[in-house]
C-alpha positions, 0 to 999 in steps of 0.5 A, a space after each residue: 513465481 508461478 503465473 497468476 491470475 489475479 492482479 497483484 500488489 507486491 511487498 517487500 517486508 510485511 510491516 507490523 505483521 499487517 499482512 497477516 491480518 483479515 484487514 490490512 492496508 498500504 500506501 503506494 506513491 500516487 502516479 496516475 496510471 497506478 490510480 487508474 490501475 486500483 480504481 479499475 480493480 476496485 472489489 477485485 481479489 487480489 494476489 498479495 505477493 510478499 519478497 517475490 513469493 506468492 502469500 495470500 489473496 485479499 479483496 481491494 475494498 476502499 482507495 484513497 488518495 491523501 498527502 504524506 502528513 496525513 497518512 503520516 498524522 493518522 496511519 503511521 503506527 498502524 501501518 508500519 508501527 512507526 513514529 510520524 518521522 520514522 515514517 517519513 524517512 521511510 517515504 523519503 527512503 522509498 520515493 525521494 528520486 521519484 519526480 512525484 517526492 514533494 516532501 511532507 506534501 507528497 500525494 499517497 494512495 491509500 489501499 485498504 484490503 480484506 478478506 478475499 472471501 467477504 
């Protein structure tokens, strides 16, 4: 990957083709330093790196942090075009070694992103 010079967020699968929209957004594990990290590039432009790969920019235009029922509650099928169970299979897949998995009541930050050029 040639080096960038926006900050990044990184995907491995794009799900529900949500990258390819002008709007998406994404849940990350809340860790402090990663809150931290979005809080302080909030408004920013955004390199969207998809499977190691460059794929489009985005700005960052909302941060929130909620717990896994209700992102899973309110987000599970736009997100990921899951049920509310396979989504939390997904987490529970994802982040379940993590000393931050408390199960249903594990704290998600929440990203919302738009087009880079609003």
């Amino acid at each position: 990957m040639d080096r960038l010079k926006n900050p990044t967020i990184t995907f491995s699968k794009n799900w529900n083709n949500k990258l390819m929209c002008n709007s998406f957004s994404t849940f990350r594990l809340w860790e402090q330093r990663k809150y931290e990290y979005y809080l302080g590039h909030q408004s920013d432009i955004f390199d969207v790196i998809l499977k190691k790969k460059f794929f489009r920019t985005a700005k960052l235009v909302r941060i929130e942090t909620m717990d896994l029922r209700t992102a899973a509650d309110l987000y599970s099928y736009l997100d990921a075009n899951m049920t509310q169970s396979q989504f939390y299979e997904l987490m529970k897949k994802m982040y379940s070694k993590k000393p931050e998995w408390k199960g249903w009541e594990t704290k998600l930050i929440f990203l919302i992103f738009g087009e880079a050029g609003e």
